[in-house]
mmCIF file of the N, C-alpha and C atoms, coordinates in Angstrom:
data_MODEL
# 
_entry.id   MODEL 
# 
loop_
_atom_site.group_PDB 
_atom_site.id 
_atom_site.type_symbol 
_atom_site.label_atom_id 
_atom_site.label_alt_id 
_atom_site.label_comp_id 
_atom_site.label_asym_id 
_atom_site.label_entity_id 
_atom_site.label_seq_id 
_atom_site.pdbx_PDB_ins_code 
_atom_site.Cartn_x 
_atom_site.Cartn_y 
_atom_site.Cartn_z 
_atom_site.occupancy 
_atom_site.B_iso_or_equiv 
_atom_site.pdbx_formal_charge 
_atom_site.auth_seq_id 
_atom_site.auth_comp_id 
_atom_site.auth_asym_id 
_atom_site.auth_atom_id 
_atom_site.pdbx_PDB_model_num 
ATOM 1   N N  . UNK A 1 1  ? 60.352 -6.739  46.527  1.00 0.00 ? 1  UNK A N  1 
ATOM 2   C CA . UNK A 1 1  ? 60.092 -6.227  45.205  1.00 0.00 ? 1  UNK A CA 1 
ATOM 3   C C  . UNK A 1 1  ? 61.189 -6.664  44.227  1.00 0.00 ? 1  UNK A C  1 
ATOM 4   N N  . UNK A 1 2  ? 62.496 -6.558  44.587  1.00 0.00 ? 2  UNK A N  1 
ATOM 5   C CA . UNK A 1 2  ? 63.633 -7.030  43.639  1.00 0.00 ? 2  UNK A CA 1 
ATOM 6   C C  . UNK A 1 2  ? 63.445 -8.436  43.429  1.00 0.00 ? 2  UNK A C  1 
ATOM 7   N N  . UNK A 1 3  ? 62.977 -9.298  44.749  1.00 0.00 ? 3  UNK A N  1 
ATOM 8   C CA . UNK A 1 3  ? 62.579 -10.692 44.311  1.00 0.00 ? 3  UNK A CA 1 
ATOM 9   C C  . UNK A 1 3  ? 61.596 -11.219 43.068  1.00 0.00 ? 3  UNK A C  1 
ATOM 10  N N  . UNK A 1 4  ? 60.827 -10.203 43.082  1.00 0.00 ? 4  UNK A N  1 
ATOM 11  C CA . UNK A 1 4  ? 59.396 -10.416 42.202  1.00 0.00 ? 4  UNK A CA 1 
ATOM 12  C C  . UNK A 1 4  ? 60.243 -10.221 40.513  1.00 0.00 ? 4  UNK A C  1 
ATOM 13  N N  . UNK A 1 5  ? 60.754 -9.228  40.861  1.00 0.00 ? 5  UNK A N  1 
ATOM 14  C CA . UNK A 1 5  ? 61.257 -8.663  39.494  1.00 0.00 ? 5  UNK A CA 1 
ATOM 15  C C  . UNK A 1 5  ? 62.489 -9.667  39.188  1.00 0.00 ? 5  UNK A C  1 
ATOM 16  N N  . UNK A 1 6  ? 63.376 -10.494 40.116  1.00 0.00 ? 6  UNK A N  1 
ATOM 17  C CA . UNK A 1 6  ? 64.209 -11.293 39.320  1.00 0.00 ? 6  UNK A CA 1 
ATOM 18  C C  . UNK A 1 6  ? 63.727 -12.233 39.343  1.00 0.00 ? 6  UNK A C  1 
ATOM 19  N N  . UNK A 1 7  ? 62.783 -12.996 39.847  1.00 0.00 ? 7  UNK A N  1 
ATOM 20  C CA . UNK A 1 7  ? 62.382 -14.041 39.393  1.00 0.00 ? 7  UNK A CA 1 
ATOM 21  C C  . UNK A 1 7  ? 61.350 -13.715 37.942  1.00 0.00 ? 7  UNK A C  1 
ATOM 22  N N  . UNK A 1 8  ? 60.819 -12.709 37.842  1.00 0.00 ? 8  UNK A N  1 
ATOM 23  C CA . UNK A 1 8  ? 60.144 -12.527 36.745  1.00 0.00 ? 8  UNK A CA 1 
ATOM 24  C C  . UNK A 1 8  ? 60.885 -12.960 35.748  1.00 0.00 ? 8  UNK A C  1 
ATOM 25  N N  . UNK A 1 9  ? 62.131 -12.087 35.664  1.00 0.00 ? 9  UNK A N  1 
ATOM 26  C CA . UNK A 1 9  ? 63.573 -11.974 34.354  1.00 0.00 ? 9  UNK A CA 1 
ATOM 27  C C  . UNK A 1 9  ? 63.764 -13.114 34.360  1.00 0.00 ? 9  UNK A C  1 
ATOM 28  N N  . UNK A 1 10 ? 64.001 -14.286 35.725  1.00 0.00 ? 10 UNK A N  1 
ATOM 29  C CA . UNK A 1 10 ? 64.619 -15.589 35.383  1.00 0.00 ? 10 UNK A CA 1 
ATOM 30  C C  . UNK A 1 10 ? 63.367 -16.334 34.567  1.00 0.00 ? 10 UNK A C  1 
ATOM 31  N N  . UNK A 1 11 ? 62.243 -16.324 34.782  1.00 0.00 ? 11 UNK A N  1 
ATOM 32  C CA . UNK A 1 11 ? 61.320 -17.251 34.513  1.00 0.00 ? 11 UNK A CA 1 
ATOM 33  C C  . UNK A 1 11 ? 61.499 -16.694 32.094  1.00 0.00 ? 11 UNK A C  1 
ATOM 34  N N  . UNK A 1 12 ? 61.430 -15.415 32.164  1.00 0.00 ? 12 UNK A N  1 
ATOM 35  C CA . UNK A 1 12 ? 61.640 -14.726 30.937  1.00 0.00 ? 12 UNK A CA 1 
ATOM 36  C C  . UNK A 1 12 ? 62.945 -15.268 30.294  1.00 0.00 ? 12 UNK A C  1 
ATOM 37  N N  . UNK A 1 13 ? 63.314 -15.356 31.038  1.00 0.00 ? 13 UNK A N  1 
ATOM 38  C CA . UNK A 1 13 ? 65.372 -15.808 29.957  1.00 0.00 ? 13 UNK A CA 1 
ATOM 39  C C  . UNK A 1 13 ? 64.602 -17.098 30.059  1.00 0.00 ? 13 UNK A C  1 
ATOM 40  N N  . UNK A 1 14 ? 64.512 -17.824 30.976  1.00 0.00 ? 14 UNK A N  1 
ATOM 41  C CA . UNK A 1 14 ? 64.261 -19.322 30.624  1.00 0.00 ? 14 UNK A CA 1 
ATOM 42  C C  . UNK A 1 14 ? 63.378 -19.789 29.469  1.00 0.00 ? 14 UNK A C  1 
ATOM 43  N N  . UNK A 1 15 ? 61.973 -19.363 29.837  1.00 0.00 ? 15 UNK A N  1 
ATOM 44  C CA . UNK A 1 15 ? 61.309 -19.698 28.646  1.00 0.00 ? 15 UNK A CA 1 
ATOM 45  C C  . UNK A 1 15 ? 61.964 -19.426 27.175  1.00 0.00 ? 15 UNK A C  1 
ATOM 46  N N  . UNK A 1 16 ? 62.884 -17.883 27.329  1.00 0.00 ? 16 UNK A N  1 
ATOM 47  C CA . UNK A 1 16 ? 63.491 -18.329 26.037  1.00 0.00 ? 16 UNK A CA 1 
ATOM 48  C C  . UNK A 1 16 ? 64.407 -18.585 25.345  1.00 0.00 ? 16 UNK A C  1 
ATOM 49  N N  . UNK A 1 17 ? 64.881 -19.396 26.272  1.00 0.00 ? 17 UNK A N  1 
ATOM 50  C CA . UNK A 1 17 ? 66.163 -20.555 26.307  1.00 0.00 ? 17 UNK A CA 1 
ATOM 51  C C  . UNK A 1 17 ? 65.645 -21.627 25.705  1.00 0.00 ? 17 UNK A C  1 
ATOM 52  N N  . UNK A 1 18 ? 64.313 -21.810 26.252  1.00 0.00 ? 18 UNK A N  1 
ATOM 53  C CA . UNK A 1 18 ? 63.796 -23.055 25.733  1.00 0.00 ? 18 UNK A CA 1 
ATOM 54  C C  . UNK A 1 18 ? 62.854 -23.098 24.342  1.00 0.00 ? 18 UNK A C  1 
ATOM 55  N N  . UNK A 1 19 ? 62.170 -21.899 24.160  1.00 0.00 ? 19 UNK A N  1 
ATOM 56  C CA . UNK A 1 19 ? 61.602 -22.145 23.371  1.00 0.00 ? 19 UNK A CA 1 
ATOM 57  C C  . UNK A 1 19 ? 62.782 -21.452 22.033  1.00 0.00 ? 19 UNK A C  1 
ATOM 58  N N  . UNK A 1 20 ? 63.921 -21.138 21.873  1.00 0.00 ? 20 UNK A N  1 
ATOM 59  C CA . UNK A 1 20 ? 65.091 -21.051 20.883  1.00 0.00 ? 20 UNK A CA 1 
ATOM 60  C C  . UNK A 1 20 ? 65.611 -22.535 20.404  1.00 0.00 ? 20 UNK A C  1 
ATOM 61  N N  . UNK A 1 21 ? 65.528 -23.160 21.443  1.00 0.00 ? 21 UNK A N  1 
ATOM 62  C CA . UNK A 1 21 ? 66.309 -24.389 20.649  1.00 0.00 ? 21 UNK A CA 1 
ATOM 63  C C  . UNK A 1 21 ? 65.598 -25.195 20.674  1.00 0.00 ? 21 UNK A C  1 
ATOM 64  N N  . UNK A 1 22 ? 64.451 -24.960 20.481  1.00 0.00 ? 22 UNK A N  1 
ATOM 65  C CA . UNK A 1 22 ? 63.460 -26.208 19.756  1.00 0.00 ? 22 UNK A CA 1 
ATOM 66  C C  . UNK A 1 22 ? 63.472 -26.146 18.319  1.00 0.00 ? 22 UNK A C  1 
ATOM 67  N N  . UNK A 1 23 ? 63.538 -27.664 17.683  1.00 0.00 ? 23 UNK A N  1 
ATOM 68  C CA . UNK A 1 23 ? 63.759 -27.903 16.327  1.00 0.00 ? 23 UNK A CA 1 
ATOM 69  C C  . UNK A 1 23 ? 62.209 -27.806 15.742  1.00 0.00 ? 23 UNK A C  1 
ATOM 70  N N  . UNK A 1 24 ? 61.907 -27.343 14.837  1.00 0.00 ? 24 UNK A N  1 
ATOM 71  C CA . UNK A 1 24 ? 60.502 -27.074 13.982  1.00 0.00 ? 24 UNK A CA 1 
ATOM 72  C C  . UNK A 1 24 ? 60.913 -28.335 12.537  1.00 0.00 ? 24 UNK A C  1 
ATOM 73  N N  . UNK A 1 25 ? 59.923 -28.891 12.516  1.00 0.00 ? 25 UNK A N  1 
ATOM 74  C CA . UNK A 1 25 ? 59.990 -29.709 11.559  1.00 0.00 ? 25 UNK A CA 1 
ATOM 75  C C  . UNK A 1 25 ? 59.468 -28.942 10.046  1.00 0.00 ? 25 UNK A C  1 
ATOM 76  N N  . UNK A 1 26 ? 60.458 -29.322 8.921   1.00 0.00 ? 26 UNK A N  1 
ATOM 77  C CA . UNK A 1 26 ? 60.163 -28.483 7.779   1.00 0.00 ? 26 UNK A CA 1 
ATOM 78  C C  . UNK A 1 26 ? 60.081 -29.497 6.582   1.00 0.00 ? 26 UNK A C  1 
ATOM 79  N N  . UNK A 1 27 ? 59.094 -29.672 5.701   1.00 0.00 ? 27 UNK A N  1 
ATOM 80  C CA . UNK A 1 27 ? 58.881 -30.254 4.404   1.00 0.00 ? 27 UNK A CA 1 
ATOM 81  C C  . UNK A 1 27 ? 59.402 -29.529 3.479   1.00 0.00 ? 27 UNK A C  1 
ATOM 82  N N  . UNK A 1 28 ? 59.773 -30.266 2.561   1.00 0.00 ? 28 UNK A N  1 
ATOM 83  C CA . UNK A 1 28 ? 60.237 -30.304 1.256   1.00 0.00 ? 28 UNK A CA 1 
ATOM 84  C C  . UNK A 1 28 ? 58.617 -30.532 -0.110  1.00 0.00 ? 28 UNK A C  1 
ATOM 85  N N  . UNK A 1 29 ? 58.537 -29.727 -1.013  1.00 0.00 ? 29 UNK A N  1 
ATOM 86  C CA . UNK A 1 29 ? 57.633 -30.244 -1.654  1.00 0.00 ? 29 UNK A CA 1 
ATOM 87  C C  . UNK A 1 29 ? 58.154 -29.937 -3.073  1.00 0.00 ? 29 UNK A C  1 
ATOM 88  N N  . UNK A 1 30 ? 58.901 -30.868 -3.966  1.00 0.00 ? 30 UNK A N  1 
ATOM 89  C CA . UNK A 1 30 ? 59.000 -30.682 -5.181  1.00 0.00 ? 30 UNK A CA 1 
ATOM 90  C C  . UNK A 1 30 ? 58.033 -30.707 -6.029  1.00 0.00 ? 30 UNK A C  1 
ATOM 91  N N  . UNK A 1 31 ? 58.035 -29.971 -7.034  1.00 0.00 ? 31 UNK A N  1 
ATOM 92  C CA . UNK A 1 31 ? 56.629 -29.863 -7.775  1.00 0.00 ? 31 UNK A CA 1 
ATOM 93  C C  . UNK A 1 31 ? 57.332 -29.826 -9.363  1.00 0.00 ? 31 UNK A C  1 
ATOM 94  N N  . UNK A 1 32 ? 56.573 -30.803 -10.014 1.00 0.00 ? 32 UNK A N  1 
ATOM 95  C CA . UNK A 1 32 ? 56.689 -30.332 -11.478 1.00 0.00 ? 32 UNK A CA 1 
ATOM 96  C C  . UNK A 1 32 ? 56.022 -30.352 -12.608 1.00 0.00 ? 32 UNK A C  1 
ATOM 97  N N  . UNK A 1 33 ? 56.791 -29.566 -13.548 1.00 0.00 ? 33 UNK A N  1 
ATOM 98  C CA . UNK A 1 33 ? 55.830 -28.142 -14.395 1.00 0.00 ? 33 UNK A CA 1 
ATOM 99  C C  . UNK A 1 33 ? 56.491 -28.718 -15.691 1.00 0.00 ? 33 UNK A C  1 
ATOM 100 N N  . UNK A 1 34 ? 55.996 -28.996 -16.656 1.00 0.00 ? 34 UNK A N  1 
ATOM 101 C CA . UNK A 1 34 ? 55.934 -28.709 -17.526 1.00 0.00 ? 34 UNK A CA 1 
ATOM 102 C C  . UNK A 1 34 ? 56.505 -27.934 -18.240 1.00 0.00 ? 34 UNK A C  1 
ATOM 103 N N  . UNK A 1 35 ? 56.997 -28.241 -19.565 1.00 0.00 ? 35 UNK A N  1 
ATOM 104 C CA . UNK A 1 35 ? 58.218 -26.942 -19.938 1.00 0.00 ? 35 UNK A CA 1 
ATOM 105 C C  . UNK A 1 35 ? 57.387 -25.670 -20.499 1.00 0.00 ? 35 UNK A C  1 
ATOM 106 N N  . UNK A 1 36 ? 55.956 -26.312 -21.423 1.00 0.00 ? 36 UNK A N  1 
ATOM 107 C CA . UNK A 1 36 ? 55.619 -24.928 -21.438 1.00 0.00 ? 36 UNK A CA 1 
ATOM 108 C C  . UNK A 1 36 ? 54.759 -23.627 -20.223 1.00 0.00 ? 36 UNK A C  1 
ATOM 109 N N  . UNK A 1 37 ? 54.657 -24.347 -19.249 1.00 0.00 ? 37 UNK A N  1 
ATOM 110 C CA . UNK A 1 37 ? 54.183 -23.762 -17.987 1.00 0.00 ? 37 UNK A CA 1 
ATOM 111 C C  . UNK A 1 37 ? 55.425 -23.206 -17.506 1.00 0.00 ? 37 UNK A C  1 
ATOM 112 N N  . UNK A 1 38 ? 56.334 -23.704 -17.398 1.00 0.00 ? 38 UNK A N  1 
ATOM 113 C CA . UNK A 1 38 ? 57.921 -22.701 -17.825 1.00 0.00 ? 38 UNK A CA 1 
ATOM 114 C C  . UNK A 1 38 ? 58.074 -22.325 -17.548 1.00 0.00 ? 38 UNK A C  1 
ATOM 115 N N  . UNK A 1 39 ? 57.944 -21.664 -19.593 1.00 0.00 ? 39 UNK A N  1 
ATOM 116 C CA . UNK A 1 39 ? 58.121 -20.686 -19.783 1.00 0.00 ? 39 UNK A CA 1 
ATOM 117 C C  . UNK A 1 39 ? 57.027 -19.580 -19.939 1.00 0.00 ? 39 UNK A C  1 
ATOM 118 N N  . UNK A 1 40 ? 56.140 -20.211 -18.848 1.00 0.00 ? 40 UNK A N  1 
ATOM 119 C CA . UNK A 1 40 ? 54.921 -19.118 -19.806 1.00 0.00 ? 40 UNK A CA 1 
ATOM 120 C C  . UNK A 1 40 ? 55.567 -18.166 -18.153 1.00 0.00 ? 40 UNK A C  1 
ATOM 121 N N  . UNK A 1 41 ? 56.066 -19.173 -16.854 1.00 0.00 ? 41 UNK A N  1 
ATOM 122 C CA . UNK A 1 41 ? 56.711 -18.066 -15.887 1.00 0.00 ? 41 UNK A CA 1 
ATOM 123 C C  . UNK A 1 41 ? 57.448 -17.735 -16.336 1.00 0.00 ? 41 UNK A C  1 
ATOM 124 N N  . UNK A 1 42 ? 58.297 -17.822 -16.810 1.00 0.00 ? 42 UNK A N  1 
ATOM 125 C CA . UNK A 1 42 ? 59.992 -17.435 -17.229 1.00 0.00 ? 42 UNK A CA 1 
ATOM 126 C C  . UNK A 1 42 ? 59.289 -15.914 -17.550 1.00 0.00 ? 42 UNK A C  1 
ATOM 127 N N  . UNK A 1 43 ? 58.482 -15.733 -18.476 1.00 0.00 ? 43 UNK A N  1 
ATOM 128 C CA . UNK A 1 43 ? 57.630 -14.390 -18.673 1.00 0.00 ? 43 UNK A CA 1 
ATOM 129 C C  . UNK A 1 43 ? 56.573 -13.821 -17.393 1.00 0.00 ? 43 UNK A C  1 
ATOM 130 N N  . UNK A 1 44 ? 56.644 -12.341 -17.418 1.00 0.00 ? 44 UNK A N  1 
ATOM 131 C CA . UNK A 1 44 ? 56.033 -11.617 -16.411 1.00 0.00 ? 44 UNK A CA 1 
ATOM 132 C C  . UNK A 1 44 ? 54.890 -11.557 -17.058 1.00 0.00 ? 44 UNK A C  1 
ATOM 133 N N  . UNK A 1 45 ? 54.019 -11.483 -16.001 1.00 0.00 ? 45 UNK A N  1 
ATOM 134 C CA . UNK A 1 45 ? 52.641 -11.181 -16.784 1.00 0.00 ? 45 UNK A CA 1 
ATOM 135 C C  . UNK A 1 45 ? 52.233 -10.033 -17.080 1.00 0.00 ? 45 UNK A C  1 
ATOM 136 N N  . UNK A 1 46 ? 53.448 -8.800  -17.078 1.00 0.00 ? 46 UNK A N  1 
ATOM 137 C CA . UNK A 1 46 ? 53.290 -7.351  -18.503 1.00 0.00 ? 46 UNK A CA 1 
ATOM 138 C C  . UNK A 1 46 ? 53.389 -8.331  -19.912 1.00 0.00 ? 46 UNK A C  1 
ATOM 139 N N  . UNK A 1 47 ? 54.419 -8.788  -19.933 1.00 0.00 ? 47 UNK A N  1 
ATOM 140 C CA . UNK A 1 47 ? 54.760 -9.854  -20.927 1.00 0.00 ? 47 UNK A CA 1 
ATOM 141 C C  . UNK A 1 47 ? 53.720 -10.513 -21.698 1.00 0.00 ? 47 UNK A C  1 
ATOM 142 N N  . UNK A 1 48 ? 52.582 -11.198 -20.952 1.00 0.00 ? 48 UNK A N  1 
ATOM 143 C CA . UNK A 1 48 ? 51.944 -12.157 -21.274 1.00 0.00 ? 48 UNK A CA 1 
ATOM 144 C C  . UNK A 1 48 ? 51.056 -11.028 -21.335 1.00 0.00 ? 48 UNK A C  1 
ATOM 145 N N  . UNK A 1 49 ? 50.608 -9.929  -20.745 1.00 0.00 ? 49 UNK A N  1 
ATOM 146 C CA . UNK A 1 49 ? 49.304 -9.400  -21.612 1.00 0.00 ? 49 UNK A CA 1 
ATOM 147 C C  . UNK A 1 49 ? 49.515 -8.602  -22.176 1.00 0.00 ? 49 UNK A C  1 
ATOM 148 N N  . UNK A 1 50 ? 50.771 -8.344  -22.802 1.00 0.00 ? 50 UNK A N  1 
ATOM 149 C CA . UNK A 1 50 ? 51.163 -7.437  -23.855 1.00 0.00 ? 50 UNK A CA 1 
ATOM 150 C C  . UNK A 1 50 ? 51.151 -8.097  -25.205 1.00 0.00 ? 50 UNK A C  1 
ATOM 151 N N  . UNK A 1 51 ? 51.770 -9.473  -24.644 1.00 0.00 ? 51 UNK A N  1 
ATOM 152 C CA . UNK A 1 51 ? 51.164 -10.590 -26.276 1.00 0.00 ? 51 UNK A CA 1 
ATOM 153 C C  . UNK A 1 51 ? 50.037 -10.781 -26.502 1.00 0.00 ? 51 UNK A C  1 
ATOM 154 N N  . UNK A 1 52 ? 49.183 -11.090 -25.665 1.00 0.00 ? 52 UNK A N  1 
ATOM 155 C CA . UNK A 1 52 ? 47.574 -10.851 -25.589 1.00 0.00 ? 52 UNK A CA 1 
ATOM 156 C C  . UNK A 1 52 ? 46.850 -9.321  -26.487 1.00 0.00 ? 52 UNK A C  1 
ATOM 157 N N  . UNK A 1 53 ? 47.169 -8.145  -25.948 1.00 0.00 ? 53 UNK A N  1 
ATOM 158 C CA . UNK A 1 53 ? 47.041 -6.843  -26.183 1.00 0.00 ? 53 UNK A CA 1 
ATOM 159 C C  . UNK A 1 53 ? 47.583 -6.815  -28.260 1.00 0.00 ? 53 UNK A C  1 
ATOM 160 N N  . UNK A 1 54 ? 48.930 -7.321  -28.048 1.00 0.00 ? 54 UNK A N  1 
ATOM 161 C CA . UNK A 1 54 ? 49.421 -7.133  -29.551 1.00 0.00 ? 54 UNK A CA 1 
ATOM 162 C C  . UNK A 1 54 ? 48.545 -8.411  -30.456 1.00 0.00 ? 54 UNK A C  1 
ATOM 163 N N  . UNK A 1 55 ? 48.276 -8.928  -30.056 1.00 0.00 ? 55 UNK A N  1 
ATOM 164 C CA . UNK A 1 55 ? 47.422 -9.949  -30.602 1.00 0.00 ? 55 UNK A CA 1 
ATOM 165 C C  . UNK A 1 55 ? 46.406 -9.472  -31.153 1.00 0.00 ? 55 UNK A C  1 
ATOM 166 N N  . UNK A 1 56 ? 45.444 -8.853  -30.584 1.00 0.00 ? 56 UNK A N  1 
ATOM 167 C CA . UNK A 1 56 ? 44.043 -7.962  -30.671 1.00 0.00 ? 56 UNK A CA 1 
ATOM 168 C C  . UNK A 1 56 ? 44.174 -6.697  -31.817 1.00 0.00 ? 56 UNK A C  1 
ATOM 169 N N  . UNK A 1 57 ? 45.340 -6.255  -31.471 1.00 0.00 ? 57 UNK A N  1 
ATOM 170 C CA . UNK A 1 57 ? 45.929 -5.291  -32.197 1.00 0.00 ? 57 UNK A CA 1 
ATOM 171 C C  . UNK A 1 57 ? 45.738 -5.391  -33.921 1.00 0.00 ? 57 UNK A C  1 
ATOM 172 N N  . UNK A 1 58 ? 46.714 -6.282  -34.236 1.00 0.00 ? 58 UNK A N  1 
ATOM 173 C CA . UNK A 1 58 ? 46.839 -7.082  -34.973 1.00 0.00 ? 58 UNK A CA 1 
ATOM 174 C C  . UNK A 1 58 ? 45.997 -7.884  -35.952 1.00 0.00 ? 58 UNK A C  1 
ATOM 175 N N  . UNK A 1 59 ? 44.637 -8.106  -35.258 1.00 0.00 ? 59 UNK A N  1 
ATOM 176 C CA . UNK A 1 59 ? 43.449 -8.536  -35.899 1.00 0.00 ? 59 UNK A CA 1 
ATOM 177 C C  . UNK A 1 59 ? 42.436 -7.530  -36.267 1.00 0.00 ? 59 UNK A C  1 
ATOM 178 N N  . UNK A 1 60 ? 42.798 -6.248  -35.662 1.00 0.00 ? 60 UNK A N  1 
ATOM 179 C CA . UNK A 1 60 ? 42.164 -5.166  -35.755 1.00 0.00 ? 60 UNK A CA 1 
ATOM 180 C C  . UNK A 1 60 ? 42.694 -4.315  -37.160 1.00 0.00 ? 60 UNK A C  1 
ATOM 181 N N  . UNK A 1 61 ? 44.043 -4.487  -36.898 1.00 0.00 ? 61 UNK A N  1 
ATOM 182 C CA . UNK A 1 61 ? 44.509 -3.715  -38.005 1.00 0.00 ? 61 UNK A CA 1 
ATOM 183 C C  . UNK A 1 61 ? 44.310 -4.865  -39.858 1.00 0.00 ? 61 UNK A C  1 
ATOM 184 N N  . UNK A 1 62 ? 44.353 -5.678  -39.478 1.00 0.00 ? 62 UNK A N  1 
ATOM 185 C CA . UNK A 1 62 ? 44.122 -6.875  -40.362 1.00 0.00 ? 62 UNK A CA 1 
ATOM 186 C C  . UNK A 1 62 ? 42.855 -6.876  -40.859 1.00 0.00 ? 62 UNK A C  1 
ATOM 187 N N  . UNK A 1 63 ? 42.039 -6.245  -40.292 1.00 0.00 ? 63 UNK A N  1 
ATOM 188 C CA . UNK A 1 63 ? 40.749 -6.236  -40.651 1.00 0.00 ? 63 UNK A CA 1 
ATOM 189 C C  . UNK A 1 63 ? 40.459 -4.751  -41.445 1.00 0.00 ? 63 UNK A C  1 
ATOM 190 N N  . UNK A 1 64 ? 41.022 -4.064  -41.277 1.00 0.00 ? 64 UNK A N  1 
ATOM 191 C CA . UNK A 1 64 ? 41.105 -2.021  -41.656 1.00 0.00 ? 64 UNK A CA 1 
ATOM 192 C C  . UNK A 1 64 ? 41.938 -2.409  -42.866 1.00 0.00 ? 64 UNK A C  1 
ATOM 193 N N  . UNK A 1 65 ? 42.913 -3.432  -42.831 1.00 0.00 ? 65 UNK A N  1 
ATOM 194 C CA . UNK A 1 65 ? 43.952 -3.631  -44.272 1.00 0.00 ? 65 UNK A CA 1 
ATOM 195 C C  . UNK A 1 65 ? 42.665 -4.322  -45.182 1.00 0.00 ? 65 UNK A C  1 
ATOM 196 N N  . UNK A 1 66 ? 42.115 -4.792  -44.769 1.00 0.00 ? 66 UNK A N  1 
ATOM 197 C CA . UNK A 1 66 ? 40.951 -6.108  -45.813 1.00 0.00 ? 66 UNK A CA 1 
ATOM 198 C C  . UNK A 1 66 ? 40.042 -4.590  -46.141 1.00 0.00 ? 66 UNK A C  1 
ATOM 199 N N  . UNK A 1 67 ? 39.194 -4.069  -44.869 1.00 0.00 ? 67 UNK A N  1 
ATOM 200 C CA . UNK A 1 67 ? 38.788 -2.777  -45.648 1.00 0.00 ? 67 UNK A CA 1 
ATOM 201 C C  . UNK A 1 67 ? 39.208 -2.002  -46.928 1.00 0.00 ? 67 UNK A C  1 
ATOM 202 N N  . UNK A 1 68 ? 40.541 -1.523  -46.839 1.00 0.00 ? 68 UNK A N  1 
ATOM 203 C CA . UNK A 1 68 ? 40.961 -0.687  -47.325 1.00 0.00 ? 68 UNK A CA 1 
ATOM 204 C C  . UNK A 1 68 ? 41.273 -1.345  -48.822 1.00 0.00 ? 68 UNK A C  1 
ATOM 205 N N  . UNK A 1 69 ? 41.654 -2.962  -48.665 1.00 0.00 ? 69 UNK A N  1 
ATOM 206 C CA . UNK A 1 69 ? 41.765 -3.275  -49.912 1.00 0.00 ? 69 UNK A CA 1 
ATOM 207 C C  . UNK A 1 69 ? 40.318 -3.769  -50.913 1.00 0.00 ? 69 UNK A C  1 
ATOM 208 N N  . UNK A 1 70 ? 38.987 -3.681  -50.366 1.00 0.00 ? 70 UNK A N  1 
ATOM 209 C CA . UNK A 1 70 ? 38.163 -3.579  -51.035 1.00 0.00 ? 70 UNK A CA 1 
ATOM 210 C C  . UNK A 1 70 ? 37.805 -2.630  -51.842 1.00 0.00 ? 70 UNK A C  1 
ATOM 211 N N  . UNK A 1 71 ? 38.037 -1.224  -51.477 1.00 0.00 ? 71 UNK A N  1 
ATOM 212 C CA . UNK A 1 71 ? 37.917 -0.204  -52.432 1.00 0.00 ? 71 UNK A CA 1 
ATOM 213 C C  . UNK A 1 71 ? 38.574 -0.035  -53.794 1.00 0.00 ? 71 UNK A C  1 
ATOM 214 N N  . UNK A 1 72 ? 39.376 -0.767  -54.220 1.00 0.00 ? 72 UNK A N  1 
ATOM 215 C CA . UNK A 1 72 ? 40.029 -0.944  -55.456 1.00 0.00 ? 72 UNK A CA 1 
ATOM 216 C C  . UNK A 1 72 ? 38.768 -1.846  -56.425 1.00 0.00 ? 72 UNK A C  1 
# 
Protein backbone atom coordinates (compact mmCIF):
# COMPACT_ATOMS: atom_id res chain seq x y z
CA UNK A 1 0.00 0.00 0.00
CA UNK A 2 2.86 2.60 0.85
CA UNK A 3 4.26 1.46 -2.58
CA UNK A 4 1.07 2.43 -4.47
CA UNK A 5 0.89 5.67 -2.64
CA UNK A 6 4.66 6.68 -3.31
CA UNK A 7 4.78 5.90 -6.51
CA UNK A 8 1.51 7.74 -7.00
CA UNK A 9 3.32 11.14 -5.28
CA UNK A 10 6.43 10.35 -7.49
CA UNK A 11 4.55 10.03 -10.77
CA UNK A 12 2.50 13.62 -9.30
CA UNK A 13 5.82 15.71 -8.45
CA UNK A 14 7.09 14.57 -11.79
CA UNK A 15 4.48 15.47 -14.07
CA UNK A 16 4.79 18.70 -12.37
CA UNK A 17 8.22 19.22 -12.75
CA UNK A 18 7.62 18.88 -16.17
CA UNK A 19 4.80 20.44 -17.08
CA UNK A 20 6.32 23.97 -14.89
CA UNK A 21 9.10 24.45 -17.06
CA UNK A 22 7.66 24.29 -20.24
CA UNK A 23 8.01 27.55 -22.23
CA UNK A 24 4.40 28.74 -23.75
CA UNK A 25 4.89 30.75 -26.72
CA UNK A 26 3.40 34.43 -26.44
CA UNK A 27 2.56 37.13 -29.30
CA UNK A 28 2.89 40.54 -29.32
CA UNK A 29 0.08 42.45 -31.26
CA UNK A 30 0.54 46.20 -31.67
CA UNK A 31 -2.43 47.92 -32.79
CA UNK A 32 -3.03 51.42 -33.95
CA UNK A 33 -5.66 53.99 -33.23
CA UNK A 34 -6.02 56.95 -34.32
CA UNK A 35 -5.81 60.05 -32.19
CA UNK A 36 -9.37 60.71 -32.21
CA UNK A 37 -10.31 57.03 -31.25
CA UNK A 38 -7.92 58.14 -28.39
CA UNK A 39 -9.38 60.14 -27.05
CA UNK A 40 -12.79 59.19 -27.43
CA UNK A 41 -11.01 56.11 -24.78
CA UNK A 42 -9.11 58.47 -22.84
CA UNK A 43 -13.04 59.20 -21.87
CA UNK A 44 -15.31 56.66 -19.93
CA UNK A 45 -18.32 55.93 -21.42
CA UNK A 46 -20.39 57.93 -18.29
CA UNK A 47 -18.41 60.59 -20.12
CA UNK A 48 -19.42 59.91 -23.56
CA UNK A 49 -23.14 59.48 -22.74
CA UNK A 50 -23.33 62.29 -20.64
CA UNK A 51 -22.15 64.45 -23.76
CA UNK A 52 -24.67 62.62 -25.70
CA UNK A 53 -27.49 63.18 -22.80
CA UNK A 54 -26.28 67.12 -22.53
CA UNK A 55 -26.52 67.34 -26.12
CA UNK A 56 -30.33 66.39 -26.26
CA UNK A 57 -30.72 68.56 -23.41
CA UNK A 58 -29.68 71.41 -25.01
CA UNK A 59 -31.76 71.12 -28.18
CA UNK A 60 -34.63 70.71 -26.04
CA UNK A 61 -34.16 73.66 -24.11
CA UNK A 62 -33.26 75.62 -27.43
CA UNK A 63 -36.35 74.83 -28.72
CA UNK A 64 -38.69 76.07 -25.28
CA UNK A 65 -36.18 79.40 -25.69
CA UNK A 66 -37.53 79.77 -29.63
CA UNK A 67 -41.07 79.06 -27.98
CA UNK A 68 -40.95 81.44 -25.48
CA UNK A 69 -39.49 84.03 -27.76
CA UNK A 70 -42.44 83.91 -30.13
CA UNK A 71 -44.88 85.29 -27.78
CA UNK A 72 -43.54 88.81 -27.95
Amino acid sequence: MKNIILSIAAVVIAATALTSCRETETKTIVKEVNSTEAAKESEGILERAAKKVDNEVNKEIDKEIEKIGDDN
